[in-house]
N, C-alpha and C positions, 0 to 999 in steps of 0.2 A: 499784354504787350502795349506799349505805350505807340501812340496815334501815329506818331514822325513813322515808327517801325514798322507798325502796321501799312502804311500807308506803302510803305518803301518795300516790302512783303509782297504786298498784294501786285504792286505795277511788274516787279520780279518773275510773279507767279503767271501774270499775265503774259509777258515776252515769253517765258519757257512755254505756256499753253499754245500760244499761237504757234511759237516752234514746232513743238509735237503736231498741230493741226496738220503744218505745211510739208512736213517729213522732216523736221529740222532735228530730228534725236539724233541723226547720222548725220551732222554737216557736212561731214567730211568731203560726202557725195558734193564736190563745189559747184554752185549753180553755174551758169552762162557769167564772167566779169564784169565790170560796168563798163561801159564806156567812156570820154571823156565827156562829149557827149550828152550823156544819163546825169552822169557828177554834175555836170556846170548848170543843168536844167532844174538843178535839185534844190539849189540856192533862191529861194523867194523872197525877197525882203532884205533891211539892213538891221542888223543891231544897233539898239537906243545906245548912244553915248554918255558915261558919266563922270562926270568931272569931280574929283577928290576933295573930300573936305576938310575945310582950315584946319580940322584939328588933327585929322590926317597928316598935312604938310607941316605943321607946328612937332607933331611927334617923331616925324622923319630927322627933322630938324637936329632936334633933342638927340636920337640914337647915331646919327652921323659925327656929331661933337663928340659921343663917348668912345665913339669907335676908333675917330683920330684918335682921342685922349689916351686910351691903352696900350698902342703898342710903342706912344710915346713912352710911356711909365717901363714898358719892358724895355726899351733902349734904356731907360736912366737906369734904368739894375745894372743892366751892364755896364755902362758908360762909369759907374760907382764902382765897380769892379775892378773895371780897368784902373780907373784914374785911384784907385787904393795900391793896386800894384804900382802904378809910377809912383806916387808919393812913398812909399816904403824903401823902394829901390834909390830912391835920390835923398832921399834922409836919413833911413836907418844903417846907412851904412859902417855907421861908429861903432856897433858890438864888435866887430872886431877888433876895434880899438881898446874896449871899454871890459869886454867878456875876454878872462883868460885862458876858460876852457875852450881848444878849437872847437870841437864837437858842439859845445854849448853855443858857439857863436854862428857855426854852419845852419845850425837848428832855427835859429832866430832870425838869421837873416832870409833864410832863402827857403823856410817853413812856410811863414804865410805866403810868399809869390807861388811856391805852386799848390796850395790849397786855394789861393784867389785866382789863379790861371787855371782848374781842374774847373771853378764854378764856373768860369768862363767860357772854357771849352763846352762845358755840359748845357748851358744855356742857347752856346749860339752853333752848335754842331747842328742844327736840324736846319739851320740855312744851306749845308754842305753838304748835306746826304739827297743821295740821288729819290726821286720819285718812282714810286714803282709803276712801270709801263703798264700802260693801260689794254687791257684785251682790243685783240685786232676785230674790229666789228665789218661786217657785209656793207659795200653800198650797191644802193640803186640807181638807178638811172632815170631823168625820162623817157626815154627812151623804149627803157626796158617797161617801165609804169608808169603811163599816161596819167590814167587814172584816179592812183594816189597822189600825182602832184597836183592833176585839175582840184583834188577834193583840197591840197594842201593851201595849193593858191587861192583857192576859195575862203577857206577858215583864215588863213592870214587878212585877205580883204575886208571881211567881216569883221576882225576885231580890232584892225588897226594896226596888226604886228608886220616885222620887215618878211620875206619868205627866206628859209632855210635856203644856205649854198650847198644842200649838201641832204640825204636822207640816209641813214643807217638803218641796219636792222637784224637787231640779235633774237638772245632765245630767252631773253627775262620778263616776267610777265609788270611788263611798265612799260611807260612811252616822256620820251623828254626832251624838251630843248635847251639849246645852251650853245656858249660862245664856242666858238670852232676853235681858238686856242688863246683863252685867258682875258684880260681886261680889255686889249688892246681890240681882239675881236668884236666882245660886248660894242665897245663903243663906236665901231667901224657897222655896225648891226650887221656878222657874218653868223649866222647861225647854223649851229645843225641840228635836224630832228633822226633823234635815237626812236626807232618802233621795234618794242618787243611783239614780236610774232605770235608768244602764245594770247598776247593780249587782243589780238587781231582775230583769231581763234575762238573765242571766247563770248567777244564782243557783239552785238549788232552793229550795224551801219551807220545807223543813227546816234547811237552809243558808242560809237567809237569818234564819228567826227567829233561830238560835245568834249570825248575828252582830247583828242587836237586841240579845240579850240580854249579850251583850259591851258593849256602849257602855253601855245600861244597868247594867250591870257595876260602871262605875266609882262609880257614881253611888250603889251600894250602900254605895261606902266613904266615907260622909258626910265624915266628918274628913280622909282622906286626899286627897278630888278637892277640898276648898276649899284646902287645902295647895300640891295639886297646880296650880291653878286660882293663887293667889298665885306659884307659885316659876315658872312659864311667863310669866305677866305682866311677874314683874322681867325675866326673861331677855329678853322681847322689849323692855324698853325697856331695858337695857345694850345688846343687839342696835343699835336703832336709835341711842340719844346713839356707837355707834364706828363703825358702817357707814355711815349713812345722810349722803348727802352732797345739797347742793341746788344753786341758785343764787348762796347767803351762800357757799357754800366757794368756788365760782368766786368770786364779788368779789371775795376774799380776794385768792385768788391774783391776779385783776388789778390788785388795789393794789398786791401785793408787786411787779409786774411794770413799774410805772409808770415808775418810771427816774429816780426821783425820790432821792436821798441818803436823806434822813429816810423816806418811806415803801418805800423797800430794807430800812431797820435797823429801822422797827418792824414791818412784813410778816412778814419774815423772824421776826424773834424771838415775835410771836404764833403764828405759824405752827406754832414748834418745842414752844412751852409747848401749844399746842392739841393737837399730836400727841402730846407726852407726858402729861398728860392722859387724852387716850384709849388711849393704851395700858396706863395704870392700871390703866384701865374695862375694859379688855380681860383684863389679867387676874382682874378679880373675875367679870364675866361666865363666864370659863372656869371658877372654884372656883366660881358656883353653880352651872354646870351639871352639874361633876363629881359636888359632892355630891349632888344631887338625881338623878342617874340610877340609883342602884339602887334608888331608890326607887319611882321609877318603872317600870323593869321589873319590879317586882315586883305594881306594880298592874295590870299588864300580864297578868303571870301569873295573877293572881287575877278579871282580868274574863274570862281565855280559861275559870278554871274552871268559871263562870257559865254562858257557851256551850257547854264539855262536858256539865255537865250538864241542859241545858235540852231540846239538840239530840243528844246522844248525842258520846262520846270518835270516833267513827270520820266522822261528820258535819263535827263542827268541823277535825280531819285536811285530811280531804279538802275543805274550803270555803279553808285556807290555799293547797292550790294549787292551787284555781278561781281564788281573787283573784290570783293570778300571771299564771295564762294569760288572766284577763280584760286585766291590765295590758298582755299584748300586742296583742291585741284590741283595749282602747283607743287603745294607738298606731296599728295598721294603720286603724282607723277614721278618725284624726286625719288620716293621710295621704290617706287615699281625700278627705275632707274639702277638703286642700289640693290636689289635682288636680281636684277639681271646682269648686273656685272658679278657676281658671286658664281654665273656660271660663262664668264671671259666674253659676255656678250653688254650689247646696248640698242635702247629704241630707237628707231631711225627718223623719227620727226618729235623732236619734245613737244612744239605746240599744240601737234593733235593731239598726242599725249595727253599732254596738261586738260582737252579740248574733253575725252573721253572720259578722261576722270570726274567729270562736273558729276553726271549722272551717279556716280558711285558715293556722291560725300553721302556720310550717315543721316539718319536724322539726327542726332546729338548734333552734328555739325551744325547743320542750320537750323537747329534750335538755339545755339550759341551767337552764331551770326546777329539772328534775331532779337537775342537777350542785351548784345554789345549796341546796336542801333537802340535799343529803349534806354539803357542804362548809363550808356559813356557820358563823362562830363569834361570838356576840356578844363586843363589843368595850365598850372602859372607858366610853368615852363615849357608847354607843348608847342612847338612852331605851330603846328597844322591842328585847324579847330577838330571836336570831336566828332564824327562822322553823323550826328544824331544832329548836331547844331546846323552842319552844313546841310541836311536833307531838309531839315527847319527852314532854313533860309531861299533855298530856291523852290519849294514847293510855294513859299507865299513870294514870290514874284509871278507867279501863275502866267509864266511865257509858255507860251504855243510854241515857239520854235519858227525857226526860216529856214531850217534842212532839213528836209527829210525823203528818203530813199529807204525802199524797200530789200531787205536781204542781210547776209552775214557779212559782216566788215572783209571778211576773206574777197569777197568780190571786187574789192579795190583791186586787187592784185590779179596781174594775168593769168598768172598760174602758179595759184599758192603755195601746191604742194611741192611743187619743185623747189621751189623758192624756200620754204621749210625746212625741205630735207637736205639743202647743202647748207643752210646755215646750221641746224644742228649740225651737220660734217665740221664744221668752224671751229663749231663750238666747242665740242669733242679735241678737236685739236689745239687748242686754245688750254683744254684743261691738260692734255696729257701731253703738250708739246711733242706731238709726229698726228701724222696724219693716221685715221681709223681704216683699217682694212675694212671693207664690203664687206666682205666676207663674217664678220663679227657684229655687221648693223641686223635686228632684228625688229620686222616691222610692225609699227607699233597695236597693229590691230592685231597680230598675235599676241603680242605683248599684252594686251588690255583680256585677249580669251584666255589668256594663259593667270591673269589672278581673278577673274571668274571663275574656272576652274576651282583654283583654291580656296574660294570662297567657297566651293560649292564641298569641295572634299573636306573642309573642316568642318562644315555641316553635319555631312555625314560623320566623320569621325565622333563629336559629339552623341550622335544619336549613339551609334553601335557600343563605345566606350561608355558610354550615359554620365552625358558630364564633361568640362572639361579639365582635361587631364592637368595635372600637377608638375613644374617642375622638378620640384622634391623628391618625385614620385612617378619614373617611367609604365609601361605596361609591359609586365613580364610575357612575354611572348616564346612562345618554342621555336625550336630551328624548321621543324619541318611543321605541314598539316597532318591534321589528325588522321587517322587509318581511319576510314569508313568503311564497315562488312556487310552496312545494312542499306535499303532501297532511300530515295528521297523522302518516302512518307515519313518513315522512322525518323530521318534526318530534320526534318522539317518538322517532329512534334518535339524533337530536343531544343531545336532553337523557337522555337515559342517557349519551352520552360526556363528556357537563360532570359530572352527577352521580358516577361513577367517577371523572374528574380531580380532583374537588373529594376526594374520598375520599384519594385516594391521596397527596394533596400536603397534607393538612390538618395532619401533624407537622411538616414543612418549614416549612408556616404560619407555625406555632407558635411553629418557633424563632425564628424571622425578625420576628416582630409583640410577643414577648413584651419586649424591651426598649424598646420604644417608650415607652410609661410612665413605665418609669424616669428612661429619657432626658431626656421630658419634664421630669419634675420635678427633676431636674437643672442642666437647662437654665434654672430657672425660678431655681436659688439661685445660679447664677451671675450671670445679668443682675442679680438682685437684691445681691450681693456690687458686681457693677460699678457700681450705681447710688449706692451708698452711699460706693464709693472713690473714685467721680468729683467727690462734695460735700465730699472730704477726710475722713470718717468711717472711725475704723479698728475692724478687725474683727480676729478670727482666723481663719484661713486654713482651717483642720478643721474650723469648722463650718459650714463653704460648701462643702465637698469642693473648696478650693484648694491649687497647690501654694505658693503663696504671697499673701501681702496685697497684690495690685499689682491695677491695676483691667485693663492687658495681661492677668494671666494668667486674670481674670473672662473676659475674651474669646477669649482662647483657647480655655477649654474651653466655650462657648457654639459657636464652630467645631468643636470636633470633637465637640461632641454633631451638626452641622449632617450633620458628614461619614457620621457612622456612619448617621444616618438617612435619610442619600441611599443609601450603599453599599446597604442594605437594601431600599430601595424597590420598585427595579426586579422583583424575586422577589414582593412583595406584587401589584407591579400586576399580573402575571403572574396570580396567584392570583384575587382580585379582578375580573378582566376575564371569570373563569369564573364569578362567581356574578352578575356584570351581565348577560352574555348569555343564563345562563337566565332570568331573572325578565324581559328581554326578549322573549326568541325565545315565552314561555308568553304571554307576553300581545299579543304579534305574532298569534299562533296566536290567539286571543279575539277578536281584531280580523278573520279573515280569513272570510268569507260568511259562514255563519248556525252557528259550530261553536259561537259561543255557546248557541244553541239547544237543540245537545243535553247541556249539564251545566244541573244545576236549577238555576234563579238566575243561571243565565251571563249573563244580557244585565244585570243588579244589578252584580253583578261587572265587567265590562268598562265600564259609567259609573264605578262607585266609581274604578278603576282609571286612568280616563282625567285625570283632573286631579291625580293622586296622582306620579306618575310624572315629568313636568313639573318640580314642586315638589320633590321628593325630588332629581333634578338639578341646579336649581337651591341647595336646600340647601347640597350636598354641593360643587357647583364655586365659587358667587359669596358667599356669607355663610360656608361654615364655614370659611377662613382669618380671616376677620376676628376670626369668633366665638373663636376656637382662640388667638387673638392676646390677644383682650380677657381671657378666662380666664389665659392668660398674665398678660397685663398686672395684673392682681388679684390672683391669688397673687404676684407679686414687691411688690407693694404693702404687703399682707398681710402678709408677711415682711418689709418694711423696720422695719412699724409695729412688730414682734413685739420691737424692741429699744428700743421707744421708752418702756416701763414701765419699764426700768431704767437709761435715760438722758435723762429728758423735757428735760431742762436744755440738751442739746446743741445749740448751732446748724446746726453742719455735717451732722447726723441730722436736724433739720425741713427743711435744705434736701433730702435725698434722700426724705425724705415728699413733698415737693410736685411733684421731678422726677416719682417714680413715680406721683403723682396725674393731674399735666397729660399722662403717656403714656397713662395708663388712661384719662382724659377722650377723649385724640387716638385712641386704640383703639377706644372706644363709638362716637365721630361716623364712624368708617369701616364701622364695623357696620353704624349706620343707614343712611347711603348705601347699603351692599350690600343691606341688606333693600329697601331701595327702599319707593314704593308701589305697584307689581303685581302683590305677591303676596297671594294673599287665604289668612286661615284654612281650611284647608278641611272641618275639622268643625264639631258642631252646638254652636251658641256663645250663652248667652241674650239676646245684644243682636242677634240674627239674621248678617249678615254683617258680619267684621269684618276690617281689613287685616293682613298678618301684622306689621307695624310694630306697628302697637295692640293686640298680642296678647303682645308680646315684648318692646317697647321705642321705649313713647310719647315717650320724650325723654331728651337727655343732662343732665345734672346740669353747673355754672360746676365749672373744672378744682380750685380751691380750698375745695370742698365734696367730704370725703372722705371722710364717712359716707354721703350719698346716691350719691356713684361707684359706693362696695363694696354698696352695695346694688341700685342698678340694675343692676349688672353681673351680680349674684346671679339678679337675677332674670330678666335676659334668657338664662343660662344653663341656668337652672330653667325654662323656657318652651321652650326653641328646644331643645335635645339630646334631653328625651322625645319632643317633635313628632317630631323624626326618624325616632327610633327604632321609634313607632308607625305613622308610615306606614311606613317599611319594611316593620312587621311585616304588616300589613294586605295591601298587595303579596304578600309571601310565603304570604299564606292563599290568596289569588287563584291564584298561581305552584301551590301545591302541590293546589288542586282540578283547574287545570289537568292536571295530570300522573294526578292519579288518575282522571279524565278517560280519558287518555291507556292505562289499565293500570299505572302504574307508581305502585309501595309509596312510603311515606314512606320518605326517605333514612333511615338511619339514623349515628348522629352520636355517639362517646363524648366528653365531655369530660375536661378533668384530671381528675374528680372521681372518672371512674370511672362516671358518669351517662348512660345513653342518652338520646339527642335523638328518639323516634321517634313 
């Protein structure tokens, strides 16, 4: 690992240790608040002042001339546009004099004005299109937050910056200041500060002023953030006059498409002037953002030295890769997030959320982290240097700091958690426009035991299934448990001879279930190959893994994917019939007189168990071909579409879109039927009990709707493969109390990775 990383690692490793020391693995538990008080005492010293250098203000110079220059140059397109249309209008109006065809003279005169009124429109439409409303964000008060504003007015004094009119605070893990509404703000210096709460969460005290005092940073550099504050502004509206596409672009296209002679030839030729046009714009947008990025990283540099010195060179370090590890945090949150609304529920404070998840990132994870701080190099175009440069840069100003305060940034706040949980309530309604019944907020420290759990039951499922289990490839399971006629001893010397079978045969497994996958997706570009050769669309044969462009030889090797993964089967099921019989024969034995009685919780156990089992059968024999099909059917969709951006014009390509659509439609409706209505959810779900259909896949989408296909299909796939895989796993916790029950250890299980199962 390279030294900047290491260094940035280690000071990391230090904050979480001293954490743990002090009980900080649970912050949540929120200490005693600070006072104003504690804050204003905490400030020792000023930050050193530094004055910009010439070449600094020479390149300022430079990037404010190109800035003007540009959207000068996009005025002149148009102002050329227009003034084409007057001149045409006031001089060519002789074809009519001169052409004796009317048609031919309609065409000429009043052709180009509205192909040059069409660039027109299309160029300056983005002046007239409304902005999309901004989320309604929480404010604070002093009142309500002494504290955070003592610490704010502080960081402001310290760095030179005006103080915020104003403090907000949402649920995104970032903190930022900005004009309260636009240039006129900037320059009146009204500010507001945006704090994301999970970032507060997350952060130390110390670690969090430094990054206050970075945002306030920029704001030191008066000339430079109104600069800065103009050359983002053009960019987002070159951004939007070349990206930004609406409804007018589609008409466009449906005029050109009308089939009409005269609206073919002027569709078409607006069309072309429109895109060259914006390709113009494309390239000026790319020269302002060239020039303006080192300028930008350099303010970048100079707000992180603000945060060195405020918070200390080893604080600000170590806060770049907290905000790392927070960002994964924030994702595993988001997820926890999306599996809890799958059953009509939600966490009731994201930023503890995000705050609990820290402890869970993987090692992969932050061995990643770790790899990005030694490796990253800033690049020509990056606004913001690379995180490895800027640990570089403030470790060797070796500042001590002038604040510092003991505890979690949460102690600014009087009472965190409240404050949390009605902003997530905000936020929630912000996304789902109405307010969140209570009654559906679940809280988040369940939330957090509830995928510990699952972590812990796929575990298990692993060991008892030995392996983990296949897509491809469910676990054939019976409806009911086994009859047992014999005592536990019997019972417990058969599941030792399944668990050594399963031991001994688990590399054979291996080899045997390891191309399945492949096969699969194999399988999936061939059908897709033959779908497209059957509508006459041609392909290349290589990048279908064909021996040729024939829609025969698509099927053929759709065939000997069938073949290979029959030859195989038979050795699976073989395997497979060993991990069904124990997770039977143990809960056979659960079922038999009162043996429930003697493990704790046996008789919890043996209900859980009873309706799990059933379902999981069913699962695996009557819905997962369908489901298996449908997935299929999706991905070769998928992959029809995937050529359809660099040939939308094709006809013989929209017909193998709608072939692969009306299969994937024909796919879903066999799905539903298999799901039936009998089967019920069988966990705790907020609308109480719900059918497995309305959990998975309340309905199919018309065959010629093929954005809502690929998305129902997403989602019945996203619903129905973790269900499985959790009861499984649940079973398997039942299965292995069973046996420890019994005397018998956890199997143990290595994976490829080298990983024990145990």
């Amino acid at each position: 690992m390279d030294d900047v990383a290491r260094e940035a690692s280690g000071i990391e490793d230090e904050v979480m240790a001293e954490g743990l020391a002090t009980g900080e693995a649970d912050r949540s538990e929120s200490p005693t608040a600070f006072t104003p008080e504690e804050v204003r005492a905490s400030f020792r010293g000023a930050i050193p002042h530094k004055g910009l250098p010439a070449s600094y203000r020479l390149w300022a110079f430079v990037v404010a001339c190109v800035m003007v220059t540009l959207p000068l140059i996009y005025v002149g397109i148009v102002a050329a546009a227009v003034y084409a249309m007057y001149w045409h209008a006031t001089h060519n109006y002789t074809v009519f004099q001169t052409v004796r065809n009317g048609k031919g003279a309609v065409m000429a005169y009043f052709g180009p004005l509205i192909v040059l009124g069409t660039v027109v429109f299309f160029l300056a439409k983005p002046l007239f299109a409304g902005r999309a409303k901004p989320p309604r964000k929480r404010g604070v008060t002093r009142e309500e937050e002494p504290a955070l504003y003592e610490l704010v007015d502080g960081v402001c004094k310290s760095v030179g910056a005006p103080r915020p009119v104003r403090i907000d605070v949402d649920c995104q893990l970032n903190a930022s200041a900005g004009p309260e509404n636009g240039l006129f703000s900037l320059l009146r210096k009204r500010l507001v500060l945006t704090i994301g709460l999970p970032m507060a969460a997350v952060f130390d005290a110390d670690q969090f002023a430094g990054v206050l005092a970075h945002e306030f940073g920029h704001f030191a550099q008066s000339t430079g953030m109104k600069l800065t504050y103009v050359i983002r502004s053009i960019n987002a509206w070159f951004a939007r006059v070349v990206y930004e596409r609406d409804a007018w672009d589609q008409s466009l296209v449906e005029f050109t498409n009308s089939g009409n002679i005269y609206t073919l030839i002027l569709g078409n030729l607006a069309r072309l002037l429109v895109w060259l046009s914006r390709r113009i714009l494309w390239v000026l947008m790319y020269t302002g953002h060239a020039v303006s990025c080192t300028m930008s990283r350099q303010m970048e540099f100079d707000a992180d030295r603000c945060e060195a010195y405020l918070a200390g060179s080893h604080t600000s370090a170590g806060a770049t890769r907290r905000l790392r590890l927070g960002g994964l945090a924030n994702a595993g949150a988001m997820s926890d997030l999306s599996e809890c609304w799958k059953e009509g529920r939600l966490p009731d404070d994201l930023p503890r959320l995000v705050e609990a998840n820290i402890p869970q990132v993987p090692e992969a994870g932050l061995k990643a982290i770790d790899d990005a701080l030694a490796h990253e190099k800033t690049k020509v175009f990056d606004t913001h240097p690379a995180d490895r440069d800027r640990i570089a840069a403030v470790l060797a100003l070796h500042a001590p700091g002038v604040f510092h305060i003991e505890g979690p940034a949460t102690a600014f706040f009087r009472d965190f958690d409240a404050l949390s949980r009605s902003a997530t309530a905000e936020h929630y309604e912000g996304l789902l426009g109405e307010a969140v019944d209570p009654a559906r907020l679940l809280p988040y420290r369940e939330v957090v035991r509830r995928y510990e759990d699952r972590v812990s039951d796929s575990e298990s499922m692993k060991r008892v299934c030995v392996g983990t289990l296949n897509f491809t490839r469910p676990l054939p399971l019976p409806a009911e448990p086994a009859a047992v006629d014999e005592g536990p001893e019997a019972v417990r010397a058969e599941l030792e001879r399944l668990r050594n079978e399963q031991a001994a045969g688990r590399i054979a497994r291996d080899e045997l279930a390891t191309p399945d996958q492949e096969a699969f997706n194999r399988r999936i570009q061939a059908q897709a190959a033959a779908a497209m050769l059957g509508c006459g669309y041609r392909i290349k044969p290589a990048d279908y893994n064909l021996p040729s462009a024939t829609a025969d030889a698509a099927h053929a090797v759709v065939a000997e994917v069938d073949r290979a993964v029959g030859e195989r089967a038979t050795g699976l099921d073989e395997f497979d019939a060993l991990a069904a019989r124990r997770i039977t024969l143990a809960l056979g034995l659960l079922e038999q007189g009162d043996f429930a009685a003697t493990i704790e919780g046996g008789e919890t156990l043996r209900d859980e168990a009873r309706p799990l089992l059933p379902l999981a059968s069913t699962l695996a024999s009557r819905v997962w071909p369908h489901l298996r099909s449908t997935v299929a059917a999706r991905n070769v969709l998928l992959t029809v579409l995937g050529c359809y951006q660099k040939d939308d014009k094709n006809a013989n390509l929209h017909r193998a879109i709608m072939t692969a659509s009306a299969d994937l439609q024909r796919q879903l409706v066999e799905l539903y039927q298999a799901i039936g209505e009998d089967l019920e959810y069988p966990f705790a779900h907020a609308k109480g009990k719900v059918s497995l259909a309305e959990f998975a896949l309340p309905g199919v989408p018309n065959p010629d709707d093929v954005g809502p296909l690929l998305q129902v299909s997403e989602h019945a796939a996203d619903r129905l493969v973790p269900l499985y895989y959790r009861i499984l796993g649940r079973l398997a916790v039942i299965v292995e109390r069973v046996e420890t029950a019994l005397g018998l250890s956890r199997l143990v299980i290595e994976d490829q990775s080298g990983h024990n199962h145990a």
